[in-house]
Structure formats: C-alpha cells, structure tokens
C-alpha positions as CSV (number, residue, x, y, z in Angstrom):
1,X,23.1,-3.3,10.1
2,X,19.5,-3.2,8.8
3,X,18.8,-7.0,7.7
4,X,16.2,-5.9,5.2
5,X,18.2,-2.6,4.1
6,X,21.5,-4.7,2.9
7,X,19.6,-6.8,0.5
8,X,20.2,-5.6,-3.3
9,X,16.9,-5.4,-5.6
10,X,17.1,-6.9,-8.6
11,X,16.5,-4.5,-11.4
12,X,14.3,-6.4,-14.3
13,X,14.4,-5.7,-18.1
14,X,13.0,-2.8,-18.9
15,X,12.8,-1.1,-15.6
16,X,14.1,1.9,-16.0
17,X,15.7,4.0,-13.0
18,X,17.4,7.2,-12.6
19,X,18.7,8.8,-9.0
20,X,19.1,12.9,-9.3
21,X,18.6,15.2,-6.3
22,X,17.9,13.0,-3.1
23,X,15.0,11.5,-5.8
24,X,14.5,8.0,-7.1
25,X,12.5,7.4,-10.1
26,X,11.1,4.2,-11.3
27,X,9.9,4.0,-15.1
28,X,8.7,0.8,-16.2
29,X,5.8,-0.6,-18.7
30,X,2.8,0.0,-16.6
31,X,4.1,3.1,-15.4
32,X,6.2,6.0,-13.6
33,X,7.2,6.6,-9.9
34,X,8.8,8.7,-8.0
35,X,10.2,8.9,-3.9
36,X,11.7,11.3,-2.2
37,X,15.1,10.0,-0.3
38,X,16.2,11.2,3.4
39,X,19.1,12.3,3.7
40,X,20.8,9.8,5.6
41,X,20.7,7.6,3.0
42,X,22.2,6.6,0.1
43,X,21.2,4.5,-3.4
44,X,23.3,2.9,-5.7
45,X,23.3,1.1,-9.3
46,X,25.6,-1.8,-9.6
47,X,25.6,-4.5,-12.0
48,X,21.9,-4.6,-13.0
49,X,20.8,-4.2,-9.5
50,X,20.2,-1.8,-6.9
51,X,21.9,-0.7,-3.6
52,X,20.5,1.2,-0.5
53,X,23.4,2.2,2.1
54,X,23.2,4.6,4.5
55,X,25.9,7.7,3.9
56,X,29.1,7.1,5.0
57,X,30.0,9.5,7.8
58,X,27.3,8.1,9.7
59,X,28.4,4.2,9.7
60,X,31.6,5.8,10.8
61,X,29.8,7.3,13.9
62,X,27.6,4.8,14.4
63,X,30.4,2.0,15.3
64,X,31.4,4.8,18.3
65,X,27.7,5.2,19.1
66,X,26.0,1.9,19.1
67,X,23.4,2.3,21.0
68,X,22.4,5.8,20.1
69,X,18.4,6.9,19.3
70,X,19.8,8.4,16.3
71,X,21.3,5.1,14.7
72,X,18.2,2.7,15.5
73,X,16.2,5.6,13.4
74,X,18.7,5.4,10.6
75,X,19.1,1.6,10.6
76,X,15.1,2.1,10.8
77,X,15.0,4.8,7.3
78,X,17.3,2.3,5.5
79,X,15.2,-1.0,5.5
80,X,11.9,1.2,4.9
81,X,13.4,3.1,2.0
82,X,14.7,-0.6,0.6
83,X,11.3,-1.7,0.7
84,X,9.4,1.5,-0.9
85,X,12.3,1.2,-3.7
86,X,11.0,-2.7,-3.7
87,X,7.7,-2.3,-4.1
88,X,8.1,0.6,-6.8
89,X,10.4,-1.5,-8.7
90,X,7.6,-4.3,-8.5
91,X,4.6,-2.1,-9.4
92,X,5.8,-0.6,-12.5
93,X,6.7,-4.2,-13.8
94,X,3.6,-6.4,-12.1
95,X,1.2,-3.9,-10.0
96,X,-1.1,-4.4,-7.4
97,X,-4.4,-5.4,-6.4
98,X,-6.5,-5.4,-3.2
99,X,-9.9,-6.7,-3.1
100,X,-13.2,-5.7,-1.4
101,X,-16.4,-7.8,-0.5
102,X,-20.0,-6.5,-0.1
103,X,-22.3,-8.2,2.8
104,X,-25.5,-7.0,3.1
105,X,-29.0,-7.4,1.9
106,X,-29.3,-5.0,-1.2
107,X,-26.0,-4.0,-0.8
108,X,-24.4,-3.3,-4.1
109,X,-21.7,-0.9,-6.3
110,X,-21.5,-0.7,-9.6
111,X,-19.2,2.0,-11.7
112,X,-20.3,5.2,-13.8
113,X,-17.3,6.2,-15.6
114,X,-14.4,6.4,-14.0
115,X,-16.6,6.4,-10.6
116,X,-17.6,4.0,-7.6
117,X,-21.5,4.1,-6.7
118,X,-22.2,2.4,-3.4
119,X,-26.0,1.7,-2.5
120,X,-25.1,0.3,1.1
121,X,-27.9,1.0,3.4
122,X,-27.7,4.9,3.5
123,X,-30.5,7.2,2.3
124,X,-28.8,8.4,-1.0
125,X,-25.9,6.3,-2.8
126,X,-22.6,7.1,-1.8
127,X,-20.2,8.3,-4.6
128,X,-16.5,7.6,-4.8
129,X,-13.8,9.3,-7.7
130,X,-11.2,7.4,-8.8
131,X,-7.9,8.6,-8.5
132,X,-5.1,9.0,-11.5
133,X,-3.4,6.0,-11.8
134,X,-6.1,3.7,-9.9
135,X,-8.3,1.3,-12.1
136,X,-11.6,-0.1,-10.3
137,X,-14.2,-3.4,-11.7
138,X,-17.1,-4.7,-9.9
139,X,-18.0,-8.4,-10.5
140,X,-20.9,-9.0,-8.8
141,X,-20.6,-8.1,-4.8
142,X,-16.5,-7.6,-5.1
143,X,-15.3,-4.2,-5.7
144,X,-11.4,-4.6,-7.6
145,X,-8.4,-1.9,-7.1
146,X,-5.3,-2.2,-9.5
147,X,-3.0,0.3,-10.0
148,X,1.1,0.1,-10.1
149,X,1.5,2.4,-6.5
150,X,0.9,-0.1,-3.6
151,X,0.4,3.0,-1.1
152,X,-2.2,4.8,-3.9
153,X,-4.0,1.1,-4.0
154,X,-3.6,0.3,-0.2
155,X,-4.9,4.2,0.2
156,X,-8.2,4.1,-2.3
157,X,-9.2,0.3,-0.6
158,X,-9.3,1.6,3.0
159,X,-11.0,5.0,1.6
160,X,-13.7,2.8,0.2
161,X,-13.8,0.2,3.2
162,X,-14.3,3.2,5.2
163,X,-17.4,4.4,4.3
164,X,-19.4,1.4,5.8
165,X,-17.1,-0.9,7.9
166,X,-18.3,-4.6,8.5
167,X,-20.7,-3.9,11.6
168,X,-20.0,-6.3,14.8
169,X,-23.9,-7.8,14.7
170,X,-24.9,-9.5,11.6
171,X,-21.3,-8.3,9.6
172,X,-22.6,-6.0,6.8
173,X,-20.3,-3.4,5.6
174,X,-17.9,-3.5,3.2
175,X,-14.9,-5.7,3.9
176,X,-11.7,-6.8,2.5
177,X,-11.6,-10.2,0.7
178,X,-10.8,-12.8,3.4
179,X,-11.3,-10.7,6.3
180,X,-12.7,-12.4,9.3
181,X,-14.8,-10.6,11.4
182,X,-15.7,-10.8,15.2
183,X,-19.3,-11.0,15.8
184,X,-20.8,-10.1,18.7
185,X,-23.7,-11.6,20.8
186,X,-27.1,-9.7,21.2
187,X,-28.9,-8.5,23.6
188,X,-31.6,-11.3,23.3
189,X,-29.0,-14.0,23.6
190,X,-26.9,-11.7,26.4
191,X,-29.3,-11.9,28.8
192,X,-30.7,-15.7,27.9
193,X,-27.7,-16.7,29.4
C-alpha cells in the first residue's frame, strides 16, 4: 500500500474534472490541465472526491509477489500520480509561486512585455521569454513566477536561476528567496592561516 496513494483528494467547488483515455483533466477558475496516466493505475470520482487505485489484476498479483521490483515501482507510480492529480487540483483553484533574489552590485531585471531582461554582470543583457501560462513581476531586486502548473513554475524559476547561479566567493548570482548559500574562504585568507 502506497501511504500517500490511498489518500482521496478533495475536489473543491468549481473544480471541474473529467477522466477519458488513460487522461486526467483538471478545469478550474485560473485554468486548465491535463496528465497523462500509466497504465497501471487507476482514478476514480466518488462523492465529491477523488480516488487513485492501482488496477485490479495487479493488487491481486502483488499479494503473491510481495517483494517483486515490479510492485515497489507500482506502489511508487500510484503515490506520484496522487500527488501530480494533488497539485493540479490545487493550481487551478490557488496556483503557485516561487521567488528569486538578485545579489550583486548593478545587478538588476526588469520586464519588456511579456519578457525577462537580466543585466547581471555579462557583456550584453540576457533575455528570457515567458512561457504560456507563466506570469513574471519584478519589485525591486526580486524576480516573481506565478502560474497554476507547479512543474511549468518550478521549470521557468530554475531556467532563470540558471543563467547566473549564486557564485561560492562573495554570493552574486541569482538565487531563490531564502536560499542559503555556502561561502567559501579566499585565497588571501587560505594561506593566512
């Protein structure tokens, strides 16, 4: 038994949710999505909330086969596929948000259009698009992502991060909000000592 899997998700008003074809799809106020469902397992609407089970011929194998590779990777498919359905469910309804800090002397962002310019240190700025479904603000040296798709959010944030990580010396670079990073000592004081 998967200990995350066998929890039901509650289904709030007006969350839509239709299963067709091995599909899932979410529809809610700020938006629509979509995942693609192994085969192995199964969803299920009951009473305003929503089941994931894995498909019946295999429990009935797995009580012969306990310890198979086979049912560790299905117990495995069920919990993730209860939390994708969890965190679709939750960002049509509330969305997401991830947060990025700036460090760095004359290190700055700002938005034209729909776009992300970073002046961070390099010779020309660096330019980022914004993907469908993925809203960005700048307030001051914080860059914002919002959208309703965690992964799409989670996925744009380390894109940006990306282009200058926090360096280990004096800890410029972009960074996420409340990231702590590990400084290193120099060479001055590495050879004081």
């Amino acid at each position: 038994m998967s200990r995350i899997g066998k929890k039901p998700i509650e289904i709030p008003e007006g969350v839509e949710i239709k299963i067709e074809d091995g599909k899932v799809v979410v529809k809610g106020p700020k938006g629509e999505l979509s995942k693609e469902i192994r085969p192995e397992i199964r969803v299920e609407i009951k009473n305003e909330e929503l089941y994931v089970f894995p498909k019946k011929e295999i429990q009935e194998n797995s009580v012969v086969k306990k310890d198979s590779g086979k049912t560790k990777q299905i117990r495995a498919f069920w919990g993730l596929t209860r939390s994708f359905l969890a965190n679709m469910i939750k960002g049509v309804v509330q969305g997401y948000e991830k947060k990025l800090e700036i460090q760095g002397l004359g290190y700055k962002a700002s938005l034209e259009g729909n776009d992300l310019i970073l002046n961070i240190g390099f010779s020309h700025p660096k330019k980022i698009e914004t993907p469908e479904g993925i809203k960005l603000s700048v307030e001051k040296n914080i860059i914002i992502i919002s959208g309703f798709d965690k992964e799409l959010v989670g996925r744009v944030a380390a894109g940006i991060r990306k282009v200058r990580p926090p360096e280990p010396y004096k800890g410029k670079g972009i960074r996420y909000v409340g990231e702590v990073v590990r400084k290193k000592v120099g060479k001055k004081a590495a050879t004081a000592e």
